[in-house]
C-alpha positions as CSV (number, residue, x, y, z in Angstrom):
1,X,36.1,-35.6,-2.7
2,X,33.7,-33.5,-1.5
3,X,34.4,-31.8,2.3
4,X,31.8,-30.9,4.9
5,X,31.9,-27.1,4.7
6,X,31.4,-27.1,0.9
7,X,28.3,-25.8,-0.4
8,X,25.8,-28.0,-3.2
9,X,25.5,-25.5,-6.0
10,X,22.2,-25.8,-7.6
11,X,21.8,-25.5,-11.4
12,X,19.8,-22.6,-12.4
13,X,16.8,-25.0,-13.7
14,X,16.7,-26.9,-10.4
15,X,16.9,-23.5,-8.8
16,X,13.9,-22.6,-10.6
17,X,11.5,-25.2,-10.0
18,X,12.5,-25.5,-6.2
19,X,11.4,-21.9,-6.1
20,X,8.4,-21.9,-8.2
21,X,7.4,-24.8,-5.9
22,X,7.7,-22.8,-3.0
23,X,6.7,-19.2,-3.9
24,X,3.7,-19.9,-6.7
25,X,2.1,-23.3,-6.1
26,X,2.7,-23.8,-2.4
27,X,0.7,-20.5,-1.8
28,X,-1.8,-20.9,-4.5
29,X,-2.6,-24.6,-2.7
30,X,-2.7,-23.5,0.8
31,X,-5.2,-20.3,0.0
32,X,-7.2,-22.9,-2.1
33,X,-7.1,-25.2,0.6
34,X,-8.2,-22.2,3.3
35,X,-11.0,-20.9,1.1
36,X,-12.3,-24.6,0.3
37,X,-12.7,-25.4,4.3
38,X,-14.3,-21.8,5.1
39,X,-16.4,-22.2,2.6
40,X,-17.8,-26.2,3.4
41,X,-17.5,-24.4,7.4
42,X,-20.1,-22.0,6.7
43,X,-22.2,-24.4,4.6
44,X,-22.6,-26.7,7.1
45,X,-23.1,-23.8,9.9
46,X,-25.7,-22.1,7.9
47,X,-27.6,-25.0,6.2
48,X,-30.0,-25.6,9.6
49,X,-30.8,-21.7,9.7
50,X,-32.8,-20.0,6.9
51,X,-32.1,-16.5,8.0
52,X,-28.5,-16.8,8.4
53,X,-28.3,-18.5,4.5
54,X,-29.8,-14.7,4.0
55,X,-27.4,-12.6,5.7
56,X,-24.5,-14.5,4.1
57,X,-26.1,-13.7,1.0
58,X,-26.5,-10.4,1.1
59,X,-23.0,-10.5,2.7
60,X,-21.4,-12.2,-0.1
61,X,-23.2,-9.7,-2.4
62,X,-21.8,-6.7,-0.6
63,X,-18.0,-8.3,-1.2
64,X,-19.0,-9.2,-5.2
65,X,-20.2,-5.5,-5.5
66,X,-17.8,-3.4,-3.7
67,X,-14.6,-4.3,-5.8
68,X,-16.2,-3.8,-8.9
69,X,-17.6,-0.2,-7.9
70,X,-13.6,0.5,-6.8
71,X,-12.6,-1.3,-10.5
72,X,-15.7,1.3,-11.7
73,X,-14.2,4.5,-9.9
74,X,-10.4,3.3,-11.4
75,X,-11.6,2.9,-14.5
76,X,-13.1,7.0,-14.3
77,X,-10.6,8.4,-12.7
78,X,-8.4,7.1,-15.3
79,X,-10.4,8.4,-18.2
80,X,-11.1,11.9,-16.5
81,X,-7.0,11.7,-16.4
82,X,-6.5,10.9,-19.8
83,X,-9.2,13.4,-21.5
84,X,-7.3,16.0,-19.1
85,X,-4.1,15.0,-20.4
86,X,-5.2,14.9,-24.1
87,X,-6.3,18.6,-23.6
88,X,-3.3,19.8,-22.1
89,X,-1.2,17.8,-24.5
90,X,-3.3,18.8,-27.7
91,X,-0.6,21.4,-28.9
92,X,2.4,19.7,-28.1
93,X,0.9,16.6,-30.6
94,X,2.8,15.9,-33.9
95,X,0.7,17.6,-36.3
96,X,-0.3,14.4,-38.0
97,X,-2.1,13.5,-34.6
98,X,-3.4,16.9,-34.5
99,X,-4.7,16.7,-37.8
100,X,-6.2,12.9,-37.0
101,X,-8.5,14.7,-34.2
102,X,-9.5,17.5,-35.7
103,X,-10.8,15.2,-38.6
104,X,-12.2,13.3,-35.7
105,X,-13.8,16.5,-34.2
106,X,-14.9,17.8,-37.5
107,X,-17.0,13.9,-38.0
108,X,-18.6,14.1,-34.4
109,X,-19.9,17.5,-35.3
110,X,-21.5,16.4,-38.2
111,X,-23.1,13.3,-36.7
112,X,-24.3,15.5,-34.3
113,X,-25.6,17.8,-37.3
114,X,-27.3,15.2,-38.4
115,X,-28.7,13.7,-36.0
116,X,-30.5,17.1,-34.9
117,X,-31.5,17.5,-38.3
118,X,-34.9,15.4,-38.1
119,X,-35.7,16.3,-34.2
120,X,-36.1,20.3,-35.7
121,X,-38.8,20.2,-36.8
122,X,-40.8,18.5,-34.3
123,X,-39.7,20.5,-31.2
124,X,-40.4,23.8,-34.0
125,X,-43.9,22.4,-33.8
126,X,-44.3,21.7,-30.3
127,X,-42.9,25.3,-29.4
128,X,-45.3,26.6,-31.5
129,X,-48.1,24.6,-30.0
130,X,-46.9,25.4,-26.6
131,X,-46.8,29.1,-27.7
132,X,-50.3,29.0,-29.0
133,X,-51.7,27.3,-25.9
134,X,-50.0,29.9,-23.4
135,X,-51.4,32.7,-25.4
136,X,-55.2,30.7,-25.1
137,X,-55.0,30.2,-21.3
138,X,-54.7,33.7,-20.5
């Protein structure tokens, strides 16, 4: 027999879903339900007036580009951090990383080498060319 003052214990799988139903999918319904009606608000508001459909626009392009400029300046600040760290760090790696980036180093340079290799001759012959004009226009 159960008494007034005692308490309902809830299982911990009926605990769950009473709070997933209250903290993820109440929430995610009522902002769905708040973005749907501002967004059929301002298409009826805005669908007798041309220039206003243009001011939202350029609106709604301002909040589209400003978040991924912030993602953009995360994203850098987060690479300038690492190569800083990697520097700093370089000694205190294992030597088998050590040795991993110097091989690495070692194949960039030689890209690079190569690379250079078939612009030589060309800016040899426009230095020349720009030697020999100099040397005319006096």
């Amino acid at each position: 027999m159960k008494t007034k003052g005692e308490r309902v214990t809830l299982e911990p799988e009926q605990l769950h879903k009473k709070q997933s139903l209250l903290q993820v999918l109440f929430p995610v319904i009522a902002a769905s339900i708040i973005c749907l009606a501002v967004c059929i608000i301002l298409l009826v508001s805005t669908s007798a007036e041309p220039q206003s459909t243009e001011q939202w626009a350029q609106i709604s392009t301002m909040f589209l580009t400003i978040p991924a400029l912030f993602l953009g300046l995360i994203c850098l600040a987060l690479l300038v951090f690492l190569a800083v760290f990697a520097g700093k760090w370089n000694k205190s790696w294992p030597p088998a990383l050590r040795n991993v980036r110097l091989v690495i180093i070692h194949f960039e340079n030689n890209v690079q080498r190569l690379a250079q290799k078939p612009a030589q001759p060309v800016i040899k012959m426009k230095s020349i060319f720009a030697g020999i004009k100099a040397i005319f226009k006096k």
